[in-house]
FILUMKE-197488 format. One record per residue: residue in one letter; x, y, z of N, C-alpha, C in turn. Coordinates in steps of 0.2 Angstrom, whole numbers, padded with zeros to 4 digits, always signed. Example, Ala and Ser with C-alpha at 12.3 -4.5 7.8 and 13.67 -1.06 7.14 Angstrom:
// FILUMKE-197488
A+0066-0028+0039+0062-0022+0039+0066-0016+0039S+0064-0011+0035+0068-0005+0036+0064+0000+0039
//
This chain:
// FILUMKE-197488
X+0077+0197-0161+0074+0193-0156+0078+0187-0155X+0080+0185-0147+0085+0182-0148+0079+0172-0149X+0082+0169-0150+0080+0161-0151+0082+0158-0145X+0077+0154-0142+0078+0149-0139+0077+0144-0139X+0079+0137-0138+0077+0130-0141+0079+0126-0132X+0071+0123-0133+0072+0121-0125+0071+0113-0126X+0074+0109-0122+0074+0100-0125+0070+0098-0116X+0063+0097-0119+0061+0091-0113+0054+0096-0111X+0049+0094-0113+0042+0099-0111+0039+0095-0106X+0041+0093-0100+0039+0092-0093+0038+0097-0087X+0041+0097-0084+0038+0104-0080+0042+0110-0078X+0048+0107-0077+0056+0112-0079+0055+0117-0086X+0053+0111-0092+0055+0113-0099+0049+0120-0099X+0042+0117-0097+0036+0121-0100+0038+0129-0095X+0041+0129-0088+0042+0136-0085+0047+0136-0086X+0051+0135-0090+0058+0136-0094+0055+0141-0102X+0052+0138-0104+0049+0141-0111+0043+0145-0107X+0040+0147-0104+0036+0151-0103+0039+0156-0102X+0043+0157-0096+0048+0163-0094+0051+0165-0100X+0055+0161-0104+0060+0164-0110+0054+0166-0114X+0050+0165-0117+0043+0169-0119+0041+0176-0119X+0039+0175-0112+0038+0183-0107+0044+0185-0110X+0050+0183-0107+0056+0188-0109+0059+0191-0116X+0053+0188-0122+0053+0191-0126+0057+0188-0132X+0059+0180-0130+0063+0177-0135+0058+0173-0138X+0060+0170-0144+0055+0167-0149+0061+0159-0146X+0053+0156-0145+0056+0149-0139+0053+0143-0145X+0055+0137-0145+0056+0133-0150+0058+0126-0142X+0052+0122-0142+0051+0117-0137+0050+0111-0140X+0054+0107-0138+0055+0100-0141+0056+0096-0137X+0050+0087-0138+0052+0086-0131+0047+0076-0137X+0052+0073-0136+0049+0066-0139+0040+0062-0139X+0040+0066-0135+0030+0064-0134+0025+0070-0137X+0021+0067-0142+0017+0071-0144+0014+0076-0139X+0014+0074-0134+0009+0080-0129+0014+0082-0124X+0012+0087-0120+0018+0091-0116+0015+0086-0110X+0021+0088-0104+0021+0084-0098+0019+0079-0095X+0018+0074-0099+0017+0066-0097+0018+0063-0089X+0024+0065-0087+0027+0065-0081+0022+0069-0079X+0019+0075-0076+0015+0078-0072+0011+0076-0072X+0007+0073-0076+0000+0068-0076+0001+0064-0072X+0005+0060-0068+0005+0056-0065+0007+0058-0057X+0008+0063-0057+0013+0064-0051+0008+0065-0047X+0009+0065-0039+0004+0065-0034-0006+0059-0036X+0000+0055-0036-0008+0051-0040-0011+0051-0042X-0009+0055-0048-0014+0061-0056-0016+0067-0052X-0015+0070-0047-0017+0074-0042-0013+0080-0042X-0007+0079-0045-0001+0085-0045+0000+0088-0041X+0003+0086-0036+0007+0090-0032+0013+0095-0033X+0009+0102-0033+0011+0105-0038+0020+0108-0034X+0018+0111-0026+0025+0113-0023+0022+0110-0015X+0025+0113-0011+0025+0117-0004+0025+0122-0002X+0020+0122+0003+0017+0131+0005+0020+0132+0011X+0029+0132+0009+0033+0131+0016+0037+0140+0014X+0042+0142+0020+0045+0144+0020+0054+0142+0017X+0057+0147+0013+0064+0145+0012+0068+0143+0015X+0067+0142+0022+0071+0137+0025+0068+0129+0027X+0062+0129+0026+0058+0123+0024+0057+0120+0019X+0060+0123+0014+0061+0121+0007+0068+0119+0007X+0071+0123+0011+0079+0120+0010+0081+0113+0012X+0078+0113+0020+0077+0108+0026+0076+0101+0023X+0072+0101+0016+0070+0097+0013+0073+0091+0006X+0079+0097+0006+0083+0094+0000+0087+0090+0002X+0088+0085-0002+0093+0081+0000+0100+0081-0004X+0101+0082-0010+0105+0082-0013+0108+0090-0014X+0112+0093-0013+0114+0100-0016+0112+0104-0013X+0108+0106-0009+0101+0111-0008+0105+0117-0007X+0113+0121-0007+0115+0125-0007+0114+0128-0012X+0114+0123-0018+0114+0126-0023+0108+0127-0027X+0103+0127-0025+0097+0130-0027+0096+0136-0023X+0099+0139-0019+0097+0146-0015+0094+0152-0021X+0100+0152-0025+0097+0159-0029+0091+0155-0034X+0090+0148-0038+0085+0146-0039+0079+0149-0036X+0078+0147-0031+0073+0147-0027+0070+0155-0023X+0077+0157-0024+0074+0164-0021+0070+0169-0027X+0075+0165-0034+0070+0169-0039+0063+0167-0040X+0063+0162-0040+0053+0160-0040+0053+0154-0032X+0050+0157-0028+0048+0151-0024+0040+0147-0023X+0040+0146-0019+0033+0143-0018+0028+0147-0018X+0030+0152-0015+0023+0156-0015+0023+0159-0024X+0028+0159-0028+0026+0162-0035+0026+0157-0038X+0026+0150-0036+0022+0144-0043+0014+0146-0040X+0014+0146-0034+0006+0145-0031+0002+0150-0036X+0008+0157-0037+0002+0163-0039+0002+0162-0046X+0008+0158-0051+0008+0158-0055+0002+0154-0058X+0000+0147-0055-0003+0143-0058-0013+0147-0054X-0012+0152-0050-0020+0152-0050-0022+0161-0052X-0015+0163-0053-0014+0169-0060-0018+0167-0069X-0015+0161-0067-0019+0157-0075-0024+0154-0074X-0028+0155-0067-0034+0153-0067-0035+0145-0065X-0029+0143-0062-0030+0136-0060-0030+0137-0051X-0038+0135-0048-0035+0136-0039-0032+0132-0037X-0028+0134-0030-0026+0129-0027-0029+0128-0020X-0026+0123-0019-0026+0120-0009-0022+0117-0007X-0022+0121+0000-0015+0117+0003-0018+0110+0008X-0014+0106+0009-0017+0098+0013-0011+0097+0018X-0012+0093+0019-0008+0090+0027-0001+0091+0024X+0003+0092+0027+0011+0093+0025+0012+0098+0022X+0008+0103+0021+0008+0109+0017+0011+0109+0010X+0007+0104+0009+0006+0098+0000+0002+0102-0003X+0002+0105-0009-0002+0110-0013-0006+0107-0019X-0010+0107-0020-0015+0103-0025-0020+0109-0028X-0019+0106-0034-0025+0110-0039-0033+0107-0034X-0036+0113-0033-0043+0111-0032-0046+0105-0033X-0045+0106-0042-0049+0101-0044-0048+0093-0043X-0041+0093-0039-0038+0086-0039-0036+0082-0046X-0034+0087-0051-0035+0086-0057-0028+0088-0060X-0022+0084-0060-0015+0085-0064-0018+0088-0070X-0022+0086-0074-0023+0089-0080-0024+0095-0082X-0028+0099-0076-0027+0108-0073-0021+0108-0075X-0015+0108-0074-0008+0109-0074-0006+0111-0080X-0006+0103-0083-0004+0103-0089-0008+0107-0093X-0015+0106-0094-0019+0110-0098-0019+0118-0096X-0016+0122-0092-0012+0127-0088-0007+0130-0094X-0003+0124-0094+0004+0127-0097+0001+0126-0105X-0002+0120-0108-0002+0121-0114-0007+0127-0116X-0010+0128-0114-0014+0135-0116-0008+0141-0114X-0004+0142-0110+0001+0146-0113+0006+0145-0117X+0007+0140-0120+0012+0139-0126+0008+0141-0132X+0003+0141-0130-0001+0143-0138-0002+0151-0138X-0004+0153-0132-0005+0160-0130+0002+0164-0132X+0008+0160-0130+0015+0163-0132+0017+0163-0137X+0013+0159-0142+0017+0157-0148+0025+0153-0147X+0024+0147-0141+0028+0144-0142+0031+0138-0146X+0035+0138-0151+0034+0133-0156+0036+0125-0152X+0031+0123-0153+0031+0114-0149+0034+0106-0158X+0039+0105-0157+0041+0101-0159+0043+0093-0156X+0039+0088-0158+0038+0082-0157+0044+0078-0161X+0051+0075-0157+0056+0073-0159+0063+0071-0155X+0068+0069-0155+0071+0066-0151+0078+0070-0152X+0079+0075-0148+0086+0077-0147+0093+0075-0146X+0096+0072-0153+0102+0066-0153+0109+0071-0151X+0109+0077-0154+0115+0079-0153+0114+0087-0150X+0120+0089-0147+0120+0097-0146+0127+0100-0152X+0122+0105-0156+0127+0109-0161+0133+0113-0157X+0139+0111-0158+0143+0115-0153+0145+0117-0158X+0150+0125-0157+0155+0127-0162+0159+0131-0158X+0165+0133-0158+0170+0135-0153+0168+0136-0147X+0167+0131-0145+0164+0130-0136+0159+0137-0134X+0154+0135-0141+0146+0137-0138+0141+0135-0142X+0137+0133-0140+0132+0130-0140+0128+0135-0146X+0125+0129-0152+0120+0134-0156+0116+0133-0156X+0114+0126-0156+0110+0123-0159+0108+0114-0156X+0103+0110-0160+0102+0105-0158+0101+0101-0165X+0103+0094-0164+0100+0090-0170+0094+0085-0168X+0092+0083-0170+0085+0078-0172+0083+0075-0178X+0088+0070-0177+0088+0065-0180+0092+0068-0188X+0089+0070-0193+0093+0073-0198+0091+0081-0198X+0088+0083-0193+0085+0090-0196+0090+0093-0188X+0091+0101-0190+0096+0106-0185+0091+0111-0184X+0090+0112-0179+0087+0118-0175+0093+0122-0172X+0094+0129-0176+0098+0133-0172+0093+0142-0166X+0101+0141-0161+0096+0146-0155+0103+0150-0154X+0099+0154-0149+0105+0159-0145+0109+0154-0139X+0100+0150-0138+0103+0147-0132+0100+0140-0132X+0103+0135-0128+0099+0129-0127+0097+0128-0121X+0092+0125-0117+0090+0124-0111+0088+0115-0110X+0092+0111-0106+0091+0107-0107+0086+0104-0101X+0081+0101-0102+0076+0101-0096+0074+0092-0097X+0078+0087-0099+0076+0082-0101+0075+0075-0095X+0073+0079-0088+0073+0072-0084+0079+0071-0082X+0077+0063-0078+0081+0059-0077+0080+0052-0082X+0080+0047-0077+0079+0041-0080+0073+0037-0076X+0069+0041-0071+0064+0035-0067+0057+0038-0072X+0054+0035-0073+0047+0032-0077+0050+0035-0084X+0053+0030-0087+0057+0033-0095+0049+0032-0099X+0046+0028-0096+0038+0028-0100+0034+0036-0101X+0036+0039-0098+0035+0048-0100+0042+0052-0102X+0045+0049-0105+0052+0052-0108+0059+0053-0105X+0056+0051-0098+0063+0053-0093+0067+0048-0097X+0070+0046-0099+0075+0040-0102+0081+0042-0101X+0084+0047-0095+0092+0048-0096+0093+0050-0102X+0091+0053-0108+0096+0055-0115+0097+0057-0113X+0095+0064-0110+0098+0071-0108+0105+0069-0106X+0108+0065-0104+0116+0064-0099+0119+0064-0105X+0117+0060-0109+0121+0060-0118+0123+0068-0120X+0119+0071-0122+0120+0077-0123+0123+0081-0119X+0122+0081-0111+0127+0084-0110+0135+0083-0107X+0136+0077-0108+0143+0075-0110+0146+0076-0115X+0141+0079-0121+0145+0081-0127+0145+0087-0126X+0145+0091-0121+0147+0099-0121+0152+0098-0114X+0154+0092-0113+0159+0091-0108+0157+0089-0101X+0151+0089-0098+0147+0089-0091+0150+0084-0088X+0151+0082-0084+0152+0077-0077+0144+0076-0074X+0145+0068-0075+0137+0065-0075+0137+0062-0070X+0135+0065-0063+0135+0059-0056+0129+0054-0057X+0133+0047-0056+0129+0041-0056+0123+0040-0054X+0117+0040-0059+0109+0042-0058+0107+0035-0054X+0104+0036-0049+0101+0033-0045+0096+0032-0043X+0092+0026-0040+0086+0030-0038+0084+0033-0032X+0080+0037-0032+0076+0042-0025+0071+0041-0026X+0066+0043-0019+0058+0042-0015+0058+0035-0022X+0061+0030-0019+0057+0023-0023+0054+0019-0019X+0051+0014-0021+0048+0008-0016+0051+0002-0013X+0051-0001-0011+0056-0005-0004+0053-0010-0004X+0059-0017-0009+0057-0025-0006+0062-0025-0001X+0055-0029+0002+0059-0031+0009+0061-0039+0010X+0063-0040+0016+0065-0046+0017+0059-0051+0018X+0056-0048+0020+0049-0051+0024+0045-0054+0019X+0043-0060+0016+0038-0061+0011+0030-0062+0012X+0029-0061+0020+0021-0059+0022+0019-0052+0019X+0024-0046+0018+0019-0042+0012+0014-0046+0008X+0014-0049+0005+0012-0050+0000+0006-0053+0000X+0003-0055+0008-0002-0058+0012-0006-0051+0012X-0005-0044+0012-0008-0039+0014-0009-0035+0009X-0005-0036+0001-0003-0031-0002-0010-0027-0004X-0010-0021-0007-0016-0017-0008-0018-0014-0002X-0016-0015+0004-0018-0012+0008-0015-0006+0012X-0017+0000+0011-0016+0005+0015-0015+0006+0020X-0010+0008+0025-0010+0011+0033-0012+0018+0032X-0016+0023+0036-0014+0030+0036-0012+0030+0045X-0012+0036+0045-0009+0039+0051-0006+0033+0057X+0000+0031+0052+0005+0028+0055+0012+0031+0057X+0017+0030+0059+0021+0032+0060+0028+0025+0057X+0031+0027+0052+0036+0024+0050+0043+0026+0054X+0048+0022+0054+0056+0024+0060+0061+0021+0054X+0065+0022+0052+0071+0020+0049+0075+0019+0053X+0080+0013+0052+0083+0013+0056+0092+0009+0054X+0098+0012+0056+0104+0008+0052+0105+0003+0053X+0111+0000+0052+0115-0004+0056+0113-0006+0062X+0118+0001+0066+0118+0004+0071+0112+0003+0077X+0106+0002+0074+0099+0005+0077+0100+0011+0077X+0100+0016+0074+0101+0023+0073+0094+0025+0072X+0089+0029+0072+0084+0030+0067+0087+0036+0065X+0086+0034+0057+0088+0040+0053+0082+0044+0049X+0075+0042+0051+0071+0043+0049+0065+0041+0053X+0062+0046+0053+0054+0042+0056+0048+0050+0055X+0042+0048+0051+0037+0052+0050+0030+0047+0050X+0028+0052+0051+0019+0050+0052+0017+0052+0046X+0013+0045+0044+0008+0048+0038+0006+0041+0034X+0005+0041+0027+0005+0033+0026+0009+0029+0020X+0006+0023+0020+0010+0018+0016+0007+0014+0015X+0009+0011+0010+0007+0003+0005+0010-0001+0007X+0006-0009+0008+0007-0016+0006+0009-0016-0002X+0013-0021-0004+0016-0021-0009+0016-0030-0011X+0015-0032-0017+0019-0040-0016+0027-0042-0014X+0032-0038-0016+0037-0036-0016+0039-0032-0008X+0037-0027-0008+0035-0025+0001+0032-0019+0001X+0035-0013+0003+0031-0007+0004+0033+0000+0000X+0027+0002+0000+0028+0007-0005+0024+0014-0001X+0021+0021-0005+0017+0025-0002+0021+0030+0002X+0020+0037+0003+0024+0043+0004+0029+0040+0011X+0027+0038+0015+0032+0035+0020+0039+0034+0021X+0035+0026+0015+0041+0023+0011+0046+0026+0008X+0041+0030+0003+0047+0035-0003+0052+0039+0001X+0049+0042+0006+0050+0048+0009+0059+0047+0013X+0056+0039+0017+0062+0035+0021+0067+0032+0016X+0068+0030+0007+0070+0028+0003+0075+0032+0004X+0076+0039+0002+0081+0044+0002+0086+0045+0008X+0083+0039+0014+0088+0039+0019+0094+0033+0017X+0092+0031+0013+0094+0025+0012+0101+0023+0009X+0109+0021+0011+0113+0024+0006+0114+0018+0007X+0113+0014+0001+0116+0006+0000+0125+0006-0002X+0128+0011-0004+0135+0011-0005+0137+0009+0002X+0133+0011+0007+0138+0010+0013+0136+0003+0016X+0131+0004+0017+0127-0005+0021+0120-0008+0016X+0118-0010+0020+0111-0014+0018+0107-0015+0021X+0111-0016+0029+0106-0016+0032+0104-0012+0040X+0098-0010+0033+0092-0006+0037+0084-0010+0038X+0084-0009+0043+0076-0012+0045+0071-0005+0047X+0065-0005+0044+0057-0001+0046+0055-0005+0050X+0054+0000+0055+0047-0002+0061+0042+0003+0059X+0036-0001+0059+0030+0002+0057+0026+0002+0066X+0022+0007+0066+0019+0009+0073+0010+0011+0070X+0009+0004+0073+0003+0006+0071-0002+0010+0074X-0002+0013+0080-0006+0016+0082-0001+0020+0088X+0003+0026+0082+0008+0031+0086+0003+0037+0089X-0003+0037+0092-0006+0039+0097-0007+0038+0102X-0006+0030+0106-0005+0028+0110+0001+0026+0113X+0003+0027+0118+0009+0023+0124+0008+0018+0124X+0012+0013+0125+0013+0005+0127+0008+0005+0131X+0008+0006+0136+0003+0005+0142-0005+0008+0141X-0005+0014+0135-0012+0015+0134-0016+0010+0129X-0010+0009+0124-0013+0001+0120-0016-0004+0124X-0011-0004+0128-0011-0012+0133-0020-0012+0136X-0020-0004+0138-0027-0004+0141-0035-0004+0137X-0033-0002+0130-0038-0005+0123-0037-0009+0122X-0032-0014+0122-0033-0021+0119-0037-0025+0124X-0036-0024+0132-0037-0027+0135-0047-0025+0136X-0048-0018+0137-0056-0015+0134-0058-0020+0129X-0056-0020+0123-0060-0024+0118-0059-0032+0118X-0054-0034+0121-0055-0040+0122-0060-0042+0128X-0059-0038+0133-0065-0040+0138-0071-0041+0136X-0074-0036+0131-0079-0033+0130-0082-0039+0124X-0077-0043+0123-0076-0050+0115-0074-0055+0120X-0076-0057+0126-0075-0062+0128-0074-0070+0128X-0082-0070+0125-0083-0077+0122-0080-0077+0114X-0078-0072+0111-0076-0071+0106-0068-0076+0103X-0066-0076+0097-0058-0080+0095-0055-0073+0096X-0051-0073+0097-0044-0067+0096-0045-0065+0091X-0045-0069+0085-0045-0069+0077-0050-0062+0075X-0056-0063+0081-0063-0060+0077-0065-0054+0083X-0060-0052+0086-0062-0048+0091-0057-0042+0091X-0054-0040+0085-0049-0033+0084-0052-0028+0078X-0058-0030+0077-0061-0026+0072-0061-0017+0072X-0062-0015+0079-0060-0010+0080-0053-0007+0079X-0049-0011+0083-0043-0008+0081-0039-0010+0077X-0039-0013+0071-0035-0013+0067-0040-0017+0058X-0036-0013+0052-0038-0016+0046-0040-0023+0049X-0048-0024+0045-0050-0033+0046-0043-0037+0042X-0038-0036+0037-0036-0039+0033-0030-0041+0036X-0027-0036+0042-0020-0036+0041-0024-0040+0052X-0029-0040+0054-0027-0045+0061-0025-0050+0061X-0025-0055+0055-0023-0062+0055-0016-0062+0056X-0013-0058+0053-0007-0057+0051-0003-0055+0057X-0005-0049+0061-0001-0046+0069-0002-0052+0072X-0009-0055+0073-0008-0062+0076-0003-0066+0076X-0004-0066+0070+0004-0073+0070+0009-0071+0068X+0012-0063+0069+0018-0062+0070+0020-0060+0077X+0014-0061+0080+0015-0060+0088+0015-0067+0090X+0015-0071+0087+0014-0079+0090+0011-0080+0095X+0005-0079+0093-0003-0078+0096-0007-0085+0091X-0012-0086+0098-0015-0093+0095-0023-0090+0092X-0024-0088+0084-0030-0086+0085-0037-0086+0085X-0036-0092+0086-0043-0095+0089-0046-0096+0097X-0040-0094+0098-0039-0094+0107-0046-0087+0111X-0049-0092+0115-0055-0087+0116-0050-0080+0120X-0055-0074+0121-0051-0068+0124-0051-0069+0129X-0056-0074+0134-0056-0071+0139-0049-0076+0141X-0046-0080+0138-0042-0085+0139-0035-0082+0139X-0034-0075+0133-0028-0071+0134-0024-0068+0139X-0019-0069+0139-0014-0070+0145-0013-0063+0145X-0010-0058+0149-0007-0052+0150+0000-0051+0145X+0002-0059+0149+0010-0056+0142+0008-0056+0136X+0002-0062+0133+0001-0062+0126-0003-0054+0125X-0007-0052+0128-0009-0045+0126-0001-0042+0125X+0000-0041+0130+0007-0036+0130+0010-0037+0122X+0011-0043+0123+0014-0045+0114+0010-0043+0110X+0006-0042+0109+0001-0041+0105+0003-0033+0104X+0001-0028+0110+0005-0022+0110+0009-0020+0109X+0014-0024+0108+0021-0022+0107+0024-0024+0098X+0018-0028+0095+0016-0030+0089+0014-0025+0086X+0010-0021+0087+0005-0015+0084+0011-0011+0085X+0014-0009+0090+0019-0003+0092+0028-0005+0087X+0027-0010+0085+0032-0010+0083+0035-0014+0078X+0027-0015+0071+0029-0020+0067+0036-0021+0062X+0039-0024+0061+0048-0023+0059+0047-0026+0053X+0051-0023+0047+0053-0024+0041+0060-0024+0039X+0062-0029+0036+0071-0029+0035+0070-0026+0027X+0075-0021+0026+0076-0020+0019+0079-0024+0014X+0077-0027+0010+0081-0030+0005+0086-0027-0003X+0082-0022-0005+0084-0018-0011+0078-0013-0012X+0080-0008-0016+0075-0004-0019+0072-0009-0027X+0067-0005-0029+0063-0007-0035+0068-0003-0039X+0066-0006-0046+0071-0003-0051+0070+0005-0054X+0072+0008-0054+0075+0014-0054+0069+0018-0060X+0068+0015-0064+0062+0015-0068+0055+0017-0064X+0056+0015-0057+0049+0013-0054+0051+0022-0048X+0056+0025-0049+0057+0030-0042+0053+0036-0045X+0051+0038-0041+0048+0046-0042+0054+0052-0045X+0059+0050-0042+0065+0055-0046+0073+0051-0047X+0075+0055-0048+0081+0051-0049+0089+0055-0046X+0091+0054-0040+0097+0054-0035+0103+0054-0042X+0108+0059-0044+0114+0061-0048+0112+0067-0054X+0115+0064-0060+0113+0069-0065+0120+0073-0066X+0118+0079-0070+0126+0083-0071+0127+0088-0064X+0133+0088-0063+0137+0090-0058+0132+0098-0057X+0131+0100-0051+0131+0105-0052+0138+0110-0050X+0143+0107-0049+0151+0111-0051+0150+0114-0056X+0149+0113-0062+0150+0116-0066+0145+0117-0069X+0138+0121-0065+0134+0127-0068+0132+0129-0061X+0132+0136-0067+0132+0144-0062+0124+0144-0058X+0126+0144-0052+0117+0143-0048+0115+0150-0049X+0117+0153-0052+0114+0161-0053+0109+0161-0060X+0112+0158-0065+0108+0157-0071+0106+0151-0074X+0108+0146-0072+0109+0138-0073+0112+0138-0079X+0118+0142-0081+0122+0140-0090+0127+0137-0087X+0127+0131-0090+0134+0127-0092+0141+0133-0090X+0145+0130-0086+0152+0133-0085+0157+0131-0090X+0154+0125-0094+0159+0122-0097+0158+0127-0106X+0152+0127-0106+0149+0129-0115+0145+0133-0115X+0147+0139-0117+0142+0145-0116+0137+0143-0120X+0130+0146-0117+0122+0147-0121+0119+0141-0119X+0124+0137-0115+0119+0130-0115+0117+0129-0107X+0110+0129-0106+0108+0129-0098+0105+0119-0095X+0104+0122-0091+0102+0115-0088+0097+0118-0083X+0089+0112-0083+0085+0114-0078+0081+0107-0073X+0078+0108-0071+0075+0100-0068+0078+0095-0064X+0077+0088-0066+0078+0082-0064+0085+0082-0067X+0086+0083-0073+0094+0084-0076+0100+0084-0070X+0099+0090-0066+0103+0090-0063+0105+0086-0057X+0108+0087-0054+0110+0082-0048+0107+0086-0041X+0101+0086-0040+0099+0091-0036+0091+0086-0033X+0090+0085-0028+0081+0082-0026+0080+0083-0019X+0075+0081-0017+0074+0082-0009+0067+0075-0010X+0063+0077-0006+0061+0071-0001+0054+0075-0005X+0047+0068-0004+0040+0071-0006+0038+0075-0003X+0034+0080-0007+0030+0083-0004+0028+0088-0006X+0032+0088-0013+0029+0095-0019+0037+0097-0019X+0042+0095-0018+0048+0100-0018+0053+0097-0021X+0052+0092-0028+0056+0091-0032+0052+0095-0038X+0044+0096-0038+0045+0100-0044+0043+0108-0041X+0045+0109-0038+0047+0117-0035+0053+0119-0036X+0059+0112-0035+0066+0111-0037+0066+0113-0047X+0061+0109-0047+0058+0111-0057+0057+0116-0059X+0052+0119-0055+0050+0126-0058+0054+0130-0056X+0057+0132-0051+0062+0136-0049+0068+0136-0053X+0072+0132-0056+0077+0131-0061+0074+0132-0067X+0067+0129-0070+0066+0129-0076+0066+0139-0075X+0063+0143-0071+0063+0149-0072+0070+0153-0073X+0073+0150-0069+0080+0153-0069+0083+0153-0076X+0082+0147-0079+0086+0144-0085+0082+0148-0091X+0077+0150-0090+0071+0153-0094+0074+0162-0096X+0077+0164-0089+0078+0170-0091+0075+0176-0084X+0072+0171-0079+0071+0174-0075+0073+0179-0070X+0079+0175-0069+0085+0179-0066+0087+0188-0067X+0081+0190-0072+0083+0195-0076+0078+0201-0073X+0073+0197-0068+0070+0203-0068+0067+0205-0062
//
């Protein structure tokens, strides 16, 4: 029975050690936190966005990093085989707006408690400890150290993250070990993070939600390199929320800085259709302040604030409203602007942009080109895409591959 030892029980590692399992190898999982997937307990807002209920050219569409090189990943397990695997094991699903897939219960815990009840069903041995070294011996892989103790395998699989929320293990080790079997590590980054901005009135609104909004990225240039509907966060620092994260990965600070978001707050309306609401509720608020007469169309929290970035007087009665201060007003809602200043720190990103090269692993089994027996799966690699469930689709698709999947 061949041995396999797999470094990192998050959600690459745990369909990495399932598959090898199945496949009949006696699997040995190691991963620094007493409990398996720590990381997936928070993703999707404890909610676990498990994949996307897209097609493989929709899946691809979405990658931002590499996405060549997940082709045979993904064709060996895609979205439709995480969907069947997790309600094969008795966990349902649902698909939501963006064809964002969610355990029914709304409950990450499903997930986890999904896999851990198959680790114990496979008799896969679970070891709590920190993987310092890879055993190499004529350029292959046998084995792994911890601390003073040696684990030997046929194979190694290394599934240890990146570096964004090192508070669930991501901590980068992984890069350590695999530059001692030779790997070329592209400079980890952050991806989907949150966004201080220039503007310090965030912090007048922070806590507050937008939904069906429409965000624009924009370069230099005014280019929009980015623009989607859906929502976002007020922030002290500035904005955060799928939007944001989504427009983060537009973002290449190597080359400028500056990028400015317009936020559209009511991308259902045309300039002219607003013009004709604002002007409806104000008439209808006449003896009213400006101040106290937008209750309908907009958060109570965030009026003060359109106001006086339209440099509107807002105690100024309605009926008192000029056509150009509406128009202003209109063109305030339609086109609130944000200057970018920096990302959050890289600890705070959803994933992490770099990792080991995929040059040098085979996208057909994910083994190391460099040292035989030794694989790579997950966040590890230099591989991500944008929210929505398809960087852990990117996870479970490599974690299967790396597992043994490829085989069958």
């Amino acid at each position: 029975m061949n041995k396999t030892i797999i470094v990192g029980a998050g959600a690459a590692g745990c369909m990495a050690a399932v598959t090898a399992a199945r496949h009949g190898c006696s699997v040995t999982l190691i991963d620094r936190n007493e409990k398996i997937g720590r990381k997936l307990l928070i993703t999707g807002k404890g909610r676990c966005n498990v994949t996307n209920n897209c097609t493989k050219d929709q899946f691809m569409a979405e990658i931002t990093t590499n996405g060549r090189f997940l082709y045979s990943a993904y064709t060996a397990f895609n979205s439709q085989d995480t969907m069947a695997f997790f309600e094969n094991e008795g966990v349902p699903l649902k698909t939501e707006r963006g064809r964002r897939v969610f355990p029914q219960s709304d409950k990450a815990m499903d997930i986890v408690d999904c896999f851990f009840h198959l680790i114990r069903k496979l008799h896969i041995r679970l070891i709590c400890g920190d993987a310092t070294q890879l055993i190499i011996e004529d350029g292959e892989t046998k084995g792994v150290r911890c601390g003073e103790k040696e684990y030997y395998a046929d194979s190694v699989i290394l599934c240890c993250g990146g570096c964004s929320y090192p508070q669930t293990g991501s901590t980068g080790a992984g890069y350590a070990l695999a530059r001692q079997a030779g790997h070329t590590i592209i400079e980890p980054i952050a991806s989907l993070v949150p966004i201080i901005t220039e503007e310090k009135w965030c912090s007048q609104v922070q806590g507050l939600s937008l939904r069906n909004v429409t965000l624009t990225l924009k370069n230099e240039k005014g280019k929009a390199v980015y623009s989607e509907l859906g929502e976002m966060l007020f922030t002290h620092y500035g904005v955060t929320g799928p939007l944001v994260l989504s427009a983060s990965a537009h973002i290449d600070t190597k080359k400028t800085n500056k990028y400015t978001m317009q936020i559209d707050l009511k991308p259902a309306l045309s300039l002219e259709q607003l013009d004709k609401r604002i002007l409806r509720d104000l008439t209808a608020a006449q003896n009213k302040d400006l101040v106290n007469s937008l209750d309908g169309l907009l958060p109570k929290k965030l009026i003060p604030l359109v106001i006086e970035l339209a440099k509107l007087e807002p105690h100024k009665k309605c009926s008192e409203i000029t056509r150009k201060e509406r128009r202003d007003l209109a063109q305030q809602l339609k086109s609130m602007t944000l200057t970018f200043k920096d990302f959050r720190p890289i600890a705070e990103a959803i994933v992490t942009k770099g990792g080991v090269s995929v040059k040098e692993i085979d996208p057909k089994t994910m083994e190391s080109k460099l040292c035989k027996n030794l694989y790579f799966a997950g966040e590890i690699i230099d591989v991500d895409a944008y929210t929505g469930g398809y960087n852990l689709q990117i996870a479970f698709s490599t974690g299967f591959l790396a597992g043994g999947g490829q085989s069958t």
